[in-house]
C-alpha positions as CSV (number, residue, x, y, z in Angstrom):
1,X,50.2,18.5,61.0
2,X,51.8,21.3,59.0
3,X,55.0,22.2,58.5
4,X,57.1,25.6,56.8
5,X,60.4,24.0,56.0
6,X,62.9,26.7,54.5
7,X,66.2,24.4,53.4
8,X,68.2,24.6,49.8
9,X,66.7,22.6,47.0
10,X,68.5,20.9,44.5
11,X,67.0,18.9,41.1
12,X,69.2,16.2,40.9
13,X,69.7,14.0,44.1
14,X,68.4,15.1,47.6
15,X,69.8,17.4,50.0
16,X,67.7,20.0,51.9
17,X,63.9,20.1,51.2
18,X,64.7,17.9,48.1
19,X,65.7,15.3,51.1
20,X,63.3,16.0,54.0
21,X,59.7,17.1,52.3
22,X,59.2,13.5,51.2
23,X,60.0,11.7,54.2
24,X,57.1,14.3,56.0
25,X,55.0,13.6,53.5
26,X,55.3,9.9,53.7
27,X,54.5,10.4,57.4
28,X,51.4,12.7,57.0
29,X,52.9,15.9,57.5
30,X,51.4,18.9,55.0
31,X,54.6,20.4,54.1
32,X,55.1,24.1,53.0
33,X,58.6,24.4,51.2
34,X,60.2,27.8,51.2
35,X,64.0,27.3,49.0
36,X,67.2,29.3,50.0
37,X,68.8,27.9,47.2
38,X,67.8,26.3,44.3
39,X,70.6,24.3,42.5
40,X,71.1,21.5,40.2
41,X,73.0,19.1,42.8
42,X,74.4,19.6,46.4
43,X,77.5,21.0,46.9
44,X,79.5,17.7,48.0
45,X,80.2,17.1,43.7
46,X,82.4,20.0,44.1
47,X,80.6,21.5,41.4
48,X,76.6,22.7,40.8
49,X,74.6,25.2,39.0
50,X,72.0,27.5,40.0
51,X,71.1,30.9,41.9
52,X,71.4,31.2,45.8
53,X,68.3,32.9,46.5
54,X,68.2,36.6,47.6
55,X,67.0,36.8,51.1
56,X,64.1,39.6,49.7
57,X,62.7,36.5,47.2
58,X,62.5,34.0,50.1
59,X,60.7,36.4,52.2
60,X,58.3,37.4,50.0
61,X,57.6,33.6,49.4
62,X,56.8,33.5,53.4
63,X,54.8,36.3,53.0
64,X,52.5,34.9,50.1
65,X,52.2,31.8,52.7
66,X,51.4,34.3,55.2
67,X,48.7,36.0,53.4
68,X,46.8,32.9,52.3
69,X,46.3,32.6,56.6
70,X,48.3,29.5,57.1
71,X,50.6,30.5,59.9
72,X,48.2,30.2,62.3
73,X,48.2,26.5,61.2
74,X,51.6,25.9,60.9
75,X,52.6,23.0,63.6
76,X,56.4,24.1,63.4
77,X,58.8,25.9,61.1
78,X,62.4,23.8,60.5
79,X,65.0,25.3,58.9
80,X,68.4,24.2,57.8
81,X,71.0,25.5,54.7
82,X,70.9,28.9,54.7
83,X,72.6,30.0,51.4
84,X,73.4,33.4,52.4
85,X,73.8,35.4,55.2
86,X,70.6,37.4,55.1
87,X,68.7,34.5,55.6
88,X,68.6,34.5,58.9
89,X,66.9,37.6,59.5
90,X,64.1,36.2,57.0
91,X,64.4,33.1,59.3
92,X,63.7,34.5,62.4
93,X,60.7,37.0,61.5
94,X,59.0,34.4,60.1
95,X,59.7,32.1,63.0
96,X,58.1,34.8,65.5
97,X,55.6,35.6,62.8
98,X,54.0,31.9,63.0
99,X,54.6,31.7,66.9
100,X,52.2,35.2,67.3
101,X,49.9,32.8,64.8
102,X,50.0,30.0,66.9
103,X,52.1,30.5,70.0
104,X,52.2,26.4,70.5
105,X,54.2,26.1,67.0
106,X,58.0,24.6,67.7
107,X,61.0,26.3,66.0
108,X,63.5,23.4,64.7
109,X,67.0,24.8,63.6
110,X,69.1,22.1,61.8
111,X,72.2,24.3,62.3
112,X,73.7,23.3,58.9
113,X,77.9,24.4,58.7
114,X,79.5,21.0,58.3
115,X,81.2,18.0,60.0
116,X,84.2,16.7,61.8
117,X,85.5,15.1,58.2
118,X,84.8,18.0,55.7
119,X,84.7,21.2,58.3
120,X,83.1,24.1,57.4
121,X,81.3,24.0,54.1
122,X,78.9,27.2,54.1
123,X,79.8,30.7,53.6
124,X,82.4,32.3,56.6
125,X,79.4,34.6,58.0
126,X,77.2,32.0,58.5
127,X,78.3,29.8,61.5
128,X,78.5,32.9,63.9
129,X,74.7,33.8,62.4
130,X,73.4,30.5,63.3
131,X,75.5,30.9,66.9
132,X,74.4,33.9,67.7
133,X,71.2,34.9,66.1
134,X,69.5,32.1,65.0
135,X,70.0,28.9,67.9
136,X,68.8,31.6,70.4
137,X,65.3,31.3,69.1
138,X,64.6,27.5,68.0
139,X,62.7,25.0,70.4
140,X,65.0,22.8,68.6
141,X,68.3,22.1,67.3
142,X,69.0,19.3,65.5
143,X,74.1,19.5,64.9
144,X,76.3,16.9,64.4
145,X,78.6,16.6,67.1
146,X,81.3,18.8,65.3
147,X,78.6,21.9,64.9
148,X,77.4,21.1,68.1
149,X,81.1,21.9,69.7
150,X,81.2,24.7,67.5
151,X,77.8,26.1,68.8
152,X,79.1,26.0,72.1
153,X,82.5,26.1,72.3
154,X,83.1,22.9,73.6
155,X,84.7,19.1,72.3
156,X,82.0,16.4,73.1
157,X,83.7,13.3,72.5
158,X,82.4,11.3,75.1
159,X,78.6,10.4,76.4
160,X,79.5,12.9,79.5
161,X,81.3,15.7,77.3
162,X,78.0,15.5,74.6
163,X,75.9,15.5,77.0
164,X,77.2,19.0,78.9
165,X,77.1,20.0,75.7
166,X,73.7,19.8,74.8
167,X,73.0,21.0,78.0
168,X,75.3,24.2,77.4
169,X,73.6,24.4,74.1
170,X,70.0,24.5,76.0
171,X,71.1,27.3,78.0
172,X,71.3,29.2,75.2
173,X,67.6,28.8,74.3
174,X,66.6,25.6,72.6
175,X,65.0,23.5,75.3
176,X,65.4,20.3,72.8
177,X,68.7,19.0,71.5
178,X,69.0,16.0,68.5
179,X,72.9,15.7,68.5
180,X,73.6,13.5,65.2
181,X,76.8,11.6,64.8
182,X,78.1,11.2,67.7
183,X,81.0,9.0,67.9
184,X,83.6,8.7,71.1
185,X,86.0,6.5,71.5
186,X,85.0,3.6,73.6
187,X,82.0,3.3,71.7
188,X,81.6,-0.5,70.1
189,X,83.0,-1.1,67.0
190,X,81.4,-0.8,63.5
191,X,78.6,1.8,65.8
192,X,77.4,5.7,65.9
193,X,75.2,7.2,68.0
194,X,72.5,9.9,67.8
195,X,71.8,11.9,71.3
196,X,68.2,13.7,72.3
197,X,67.9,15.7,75.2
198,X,65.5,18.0,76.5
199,X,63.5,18.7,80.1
200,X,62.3,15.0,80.5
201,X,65.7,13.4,80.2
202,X,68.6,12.4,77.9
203,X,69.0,9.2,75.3
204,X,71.1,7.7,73.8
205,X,70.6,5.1,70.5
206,X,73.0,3.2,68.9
207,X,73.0,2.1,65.2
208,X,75.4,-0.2,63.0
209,X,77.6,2.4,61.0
210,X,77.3,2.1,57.4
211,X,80.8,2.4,55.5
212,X,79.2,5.4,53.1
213,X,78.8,9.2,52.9
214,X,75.1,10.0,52.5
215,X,74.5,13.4,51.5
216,X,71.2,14.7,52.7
217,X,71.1,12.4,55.2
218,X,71.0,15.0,58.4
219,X,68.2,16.7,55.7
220,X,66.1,14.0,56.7
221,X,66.8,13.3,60.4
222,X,66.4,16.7,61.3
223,X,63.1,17.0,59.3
224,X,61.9,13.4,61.2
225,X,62.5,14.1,64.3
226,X,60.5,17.4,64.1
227,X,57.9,15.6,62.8
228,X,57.9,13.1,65.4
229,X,58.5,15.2,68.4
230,X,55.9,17.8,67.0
231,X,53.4,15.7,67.4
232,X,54.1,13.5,70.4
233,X,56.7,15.9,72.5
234,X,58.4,12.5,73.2
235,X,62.0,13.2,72.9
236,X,62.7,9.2,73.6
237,X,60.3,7.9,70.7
238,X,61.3,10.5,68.4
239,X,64.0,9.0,68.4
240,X,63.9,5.7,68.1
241,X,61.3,6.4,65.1
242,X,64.1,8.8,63.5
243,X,66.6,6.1,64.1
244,X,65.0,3.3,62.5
245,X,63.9,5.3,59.5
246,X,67.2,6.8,58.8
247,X,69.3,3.3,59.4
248,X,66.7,1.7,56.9
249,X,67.2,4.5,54.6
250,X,70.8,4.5,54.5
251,X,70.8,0.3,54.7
252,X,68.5,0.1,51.6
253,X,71.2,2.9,50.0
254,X,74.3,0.9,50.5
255,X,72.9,-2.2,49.5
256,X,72.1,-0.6,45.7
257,X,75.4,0.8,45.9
258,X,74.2,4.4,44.6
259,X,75.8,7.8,45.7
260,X,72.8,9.6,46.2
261,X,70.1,8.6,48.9
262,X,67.4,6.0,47.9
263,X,64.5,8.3,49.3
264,X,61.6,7.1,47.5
265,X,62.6,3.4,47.1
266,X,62.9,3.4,51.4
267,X,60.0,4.9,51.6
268,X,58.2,2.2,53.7
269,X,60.9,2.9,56.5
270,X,59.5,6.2,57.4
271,X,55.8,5.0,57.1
272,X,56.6,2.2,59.4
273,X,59.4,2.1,60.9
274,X,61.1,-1.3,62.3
275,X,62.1,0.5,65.9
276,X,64.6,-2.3,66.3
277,X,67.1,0.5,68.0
278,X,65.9,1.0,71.5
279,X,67.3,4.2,72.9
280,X,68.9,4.0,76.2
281,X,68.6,6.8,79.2
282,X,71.5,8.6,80.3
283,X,70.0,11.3,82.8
């Protein structure tokens, strides 16, 4: 299985490809890294170094991949930070690029804005590109429940309200929907829940909630889940596999007490996962 993943990078810590190229890797994936950014830390520190790259450089990157004939291998192409505004357009050429390659590839969009606690923490322009220009084409989106509300214009904040949601979001082209931390009120305590929907059905897992930010975290569920469902088209087993990676990932984090994700040191989680979350069927 290959992938084209076109995310930020960053040197120190992992967030974007520098978060979800190892985990593919660790999984057998042949991974194909195309950076919108390329700075020395993520942007939670409040402070970084390092170019956003011009949306000419990261196409003519794609277009060296193109011209050594690997699109028509390419198994999907996932995107997720953008960096500027013109990415998008390079975004979705490529994406119909590799589809006239290989019309069976998969288009996952990890729509990347923000979250409920933070809000919007990409540049103004953005969120109405990904809204407009960019969801429209994926196979796959992969919010949190805040940029899935903004996506649609909704406030999912219950199983029912997620799920119409995701469903609202579907109509506007992605037949497969990952919703990532969802959280409603009469969930159990000390819980969050991840949401997959597509023309099979919808699921629901539940997971103990760690007491931590993880940075880069969504980085690697997004890139996961791809993976899995890539090669299986098994919304329901992707996942459960993403769950139990991800929760051992962030577990194994926590316990060292460490502000940045212990990627390589939880590798094993993503190479075998546990699968002790068993996702439950809501439609």
């Amino acid at each position: 299985m290959q992938i084209l993943s076109i995310q930020s990078a960053v040197a120190y810590g992992h967030a974007g490809n520098s978060a979800a190229v190892f985990p593919m890797q660790r999984i057998g994936v042949e991974v194909l890294p195309v950076y919108t950014v390329n700075f020395s830390n993520h942007t939670g520190y409040g402070a970084w170094r390092g170019p956003v790259m011009d949306p000419s450089d990261v196409a003519a990157v794609i277009e060296g991949v193109s011209e050594r004939g690997a699109f028509a291998s390419l198994d999907a192409v996932l995107s997720g930070y953008q960096g500027s505004e013109g990415i998008a357009d390079v975004i979705i050429d490529a994406v119909a690029r590799v589809k006239q390659a290989n019309p069976g590839a998969l288009y996952a969009c990890d729509p990347v804005m923000g979250n409920a606690k933070s809000g919007c923490f990409v540049a103004p322009a953005i969120p109405d590109l990904l809204r407009d220009k960019v969801v429209p084409v994926a196979d796959i989106i992969t919010p949190n429940q805040f940029e899935l509300g903004f996506l649609t214009g909704t406030t999912p904040d219950t199983i029912e309200s997620t799920l119409a949601s995701a469903d609202a979001a579907r109509e506007m082209g992605p037949s497969t929907v990952l919703v990532t931390s969802v959280e409603r009120p009469d969930r159990e305590d000390g819980t969050i829940e991840m949401m997959a929907v597509d023309d099979a059905g919808a699921w629901v897992v539940q997971t103990p909630h760690l007491p931590m930010k993880a940075n880069g975290s969504g980085d690697v569920t997004a890139a996961l889940f791809t993976s899995h469902y890539a090669r299986t088209r098994d919304a329901a087993d992707a996942l459960a596999r993403t769950a139990s990676s991800v929760f051992g990932l962030l577990e194994q984090t926590h316990a060292a007490g460490t502000k940045e994700l212990q990627l390589v040191e939880a590798q094993e989680h993503y190479a075998n996962p546990r699968m002790e979350f068993a996702p439950r069927r809501v439609r």
